[in-house]
N, C-alpha and C positions, 0 to 999 in steps of 0.2 A: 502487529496485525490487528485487528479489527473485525468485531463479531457484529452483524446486526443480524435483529430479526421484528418484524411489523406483525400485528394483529387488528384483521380487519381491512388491511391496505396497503400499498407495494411503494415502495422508493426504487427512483430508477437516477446510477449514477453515470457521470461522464467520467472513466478511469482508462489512463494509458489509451485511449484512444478507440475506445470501445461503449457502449453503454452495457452500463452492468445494473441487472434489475435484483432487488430484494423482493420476494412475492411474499404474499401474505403465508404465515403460518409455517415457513420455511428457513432454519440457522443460512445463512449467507458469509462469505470470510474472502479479505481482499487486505492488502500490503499496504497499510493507511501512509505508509514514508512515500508511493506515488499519489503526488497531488490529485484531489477529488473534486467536483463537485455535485451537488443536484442537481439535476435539471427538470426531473418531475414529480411529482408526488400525489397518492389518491388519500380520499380522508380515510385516516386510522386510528383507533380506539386508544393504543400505544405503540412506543417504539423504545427498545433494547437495545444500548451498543456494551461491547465490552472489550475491553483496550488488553491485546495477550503484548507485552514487550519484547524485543525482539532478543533478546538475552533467555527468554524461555521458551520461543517457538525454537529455539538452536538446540538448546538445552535440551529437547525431544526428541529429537534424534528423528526429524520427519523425514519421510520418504521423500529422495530427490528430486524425482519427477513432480511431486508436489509442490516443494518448494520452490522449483524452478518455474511452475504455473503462476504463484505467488509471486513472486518478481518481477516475473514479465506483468504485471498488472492484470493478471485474469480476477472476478471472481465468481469465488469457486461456492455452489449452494449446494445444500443436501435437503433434498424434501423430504427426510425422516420428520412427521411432524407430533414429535412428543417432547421437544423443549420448554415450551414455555410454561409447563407447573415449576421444572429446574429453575428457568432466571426466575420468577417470582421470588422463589425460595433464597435463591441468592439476593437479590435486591431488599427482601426482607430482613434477612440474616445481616450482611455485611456491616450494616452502618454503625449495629450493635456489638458484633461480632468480637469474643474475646481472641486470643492468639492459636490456640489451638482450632478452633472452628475456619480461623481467617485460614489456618494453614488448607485448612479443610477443604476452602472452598476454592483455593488458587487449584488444588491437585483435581478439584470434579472441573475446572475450566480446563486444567491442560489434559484430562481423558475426555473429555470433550473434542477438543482438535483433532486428538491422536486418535481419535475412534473415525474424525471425520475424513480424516490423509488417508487412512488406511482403508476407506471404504470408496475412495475413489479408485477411477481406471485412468491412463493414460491421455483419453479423450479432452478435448476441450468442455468445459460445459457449455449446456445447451443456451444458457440463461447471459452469457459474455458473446454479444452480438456484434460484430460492428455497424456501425451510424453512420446511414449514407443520408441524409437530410438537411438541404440546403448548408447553410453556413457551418453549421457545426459537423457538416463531411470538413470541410478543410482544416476547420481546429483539429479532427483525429487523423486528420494526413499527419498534419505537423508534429502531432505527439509522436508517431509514429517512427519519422520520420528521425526526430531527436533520442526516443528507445533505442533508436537501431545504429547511430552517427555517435552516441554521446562520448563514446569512448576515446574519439580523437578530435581534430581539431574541429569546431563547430561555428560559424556564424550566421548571427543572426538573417541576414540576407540572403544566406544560401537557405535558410528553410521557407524560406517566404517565397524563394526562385523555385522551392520542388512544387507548392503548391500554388504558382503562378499565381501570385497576390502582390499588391505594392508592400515594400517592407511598413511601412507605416499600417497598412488596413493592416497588414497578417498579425501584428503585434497585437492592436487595439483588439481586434477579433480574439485571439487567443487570450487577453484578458479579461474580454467580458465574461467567458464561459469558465473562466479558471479562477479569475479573482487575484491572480498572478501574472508578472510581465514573463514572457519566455524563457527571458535570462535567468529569471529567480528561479522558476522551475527545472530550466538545465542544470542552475548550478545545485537544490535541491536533490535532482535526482541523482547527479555526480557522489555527492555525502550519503547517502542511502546506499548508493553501490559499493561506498567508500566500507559505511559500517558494516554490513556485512561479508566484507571481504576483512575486515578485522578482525570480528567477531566468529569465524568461522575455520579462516586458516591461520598462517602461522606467517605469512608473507611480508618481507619488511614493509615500510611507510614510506618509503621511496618509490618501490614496485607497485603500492597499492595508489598511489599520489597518480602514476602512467597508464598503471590499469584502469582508470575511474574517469580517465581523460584532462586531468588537471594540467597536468603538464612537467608540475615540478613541487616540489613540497613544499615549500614556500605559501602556494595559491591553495592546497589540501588543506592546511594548516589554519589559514582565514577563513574558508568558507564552513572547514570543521566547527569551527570555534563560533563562528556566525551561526549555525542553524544548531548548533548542539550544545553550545556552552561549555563544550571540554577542547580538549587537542587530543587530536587519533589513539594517541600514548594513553592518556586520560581514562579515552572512550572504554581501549582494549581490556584495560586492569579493570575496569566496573565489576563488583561483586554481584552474582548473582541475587536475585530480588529472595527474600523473607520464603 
C-alpha cells in the first residue's frame, strides 16, 4: 500500500479506473500493486510517499470492508490534517535511525493505517471519482472492464469490442496513460490478486492459479516469478518484515 500526502498542491492519479486526487494537506492511501499513473499535478512545496508492504497491511488485521475498498482500487483519503510534523519527524529520523527507533517508527506508520481503516465508513470516498473525459473515459472502461473479467478467460479484443475501439487504438490508448501494454497490466493485476489470496488464506496454489484467472499453475508460476521474483510457495513462507 501506499501513503502519500502533498503540501501546498494536489496530485491527481488514474487508478483502477477512476481518478483518485491527493489534495493538499490531506494522508491519501491506495493498493500501489494496481497500476497507477499521474496524470496531473499543481506546484507543491513537497510531496511524502510511504511504501506499508503488504505482509503488514494483513498483519493488522484491517477491517474488511476496508480492505476490500483497497483492492478494488479505491483511494481512500482522510482530511485529519495533522500529519505532516509525523512524516517530517519520520523522514528526519529514519536515515539515521538505530533498531529500536526503526522499530519505532514501522509501529507509528501501522497506527497510522489502523487509526485511518478504523475511522472510515462503508461509503466510497468522496475524492475516487470516475473520469468521464474524452479518451481517457475509454482507458477507465477498459480497466474496468479487466477489474471485473479478470478472473476468467480474457482477450485482448474482447476489451477493445466493450469499449468499441479498433484492438490496435484500444492498446496504444491504454498504454499512453498507463505506461503499460494491457496484457502486462492484466497479467499484473492476476499476481496482486494471486498474492493476496496467498498471503491471507490458506488455499492451495492450484485453487489460487483458477481463482486469479491464470488458468493452470503452470502460467501462476511464470508470471509469479516474473513480476515478484519468487514462486507462490516462496512468496507464501516470507517472514514478516523487522
Amino acid at each position: 500500500m501506499e501513503i502519500n500526502y502533498a503540501v501546498g498542491g494536489s496530485l491527481t492519479y488514474l487508478l483502477a479506473g477512476s481518478l483518485g486526487c491527493v489534495p493538499p494537506g490531506a494522508l491519501a492511501l491506495f493498493w500501489a500493486g494496481m497500476p497507477h499513473s499521474v496524470v496531473s499535478r499543481t506546484d507543491m512545496e513537497r510531496f511524502y510517499w510511504v511504501y506499508v508492504p503488504l505482509v503488514w497491511a494483513l498483519r493488522l488485521g484491517l477491517p474488511r470492508s476496508f480492505t476490500g475498498r483497497l483492492m478494488s482500487g479505491e483511494m481512500i483519503v482522510d482530511p485529519f490534517q495533522a500529519d505532516l510534523p509525523m512524516l517530517d519527524r519520520w523522514c528526519n529520523e529514519l536515515p539515521h535511525a538505530d533498531e529500536a527507533r526503526r522499530r519505532l517508527i514501522i509501529r507509528e506508520v501501522e497506527a497510522r493505517v489502523m487509526r485511518l481503516a478504523l475511522d472510515q465508513t462503508d461509503e466510497p470516498c468522496s475524492e475516487h471519482v470516475p473520469s468521464e473525459v474524452g479518451p481517457l473515459r475509454k482507458v477507465c472502461e477498459m480497466v474496468r472492464f479487466v477489474a471485473e473479467n479478470h478472473a476468467g478467460p480474457l482477450r485482448m479484443e474482447e476489451v477493445a469490442q466493450h469499449v468499441g475501439l479498433h484492438p490496435n487504438y484500444a492498446m496504444t490508448l491504454f498504454r499512453r496513460h498507463y505506461g503499460v501494454t494491457l496484457s502486462t497490466y492484466l497479467t499484473r493485476l492476476r499476481v496482486c490478486q494471486a498474492q493476496y489470496l496467498l498471503l491471507s488464506t490458506d488455499q492451495e496454489v492450484s485453487r489460487v492459479a483458477f481463482e486469479t484467472g491464470f488458468g493452470s499453475i503452470s502460467r501462476l508460476y511464470e508470471a509469479f516469478k516474473t513480476v515478484s521474483g519468487r514462486t507462490p510457495g516462496q512468496y507464501r513462507l516470507l517472514p514478516n518484515p523487522p
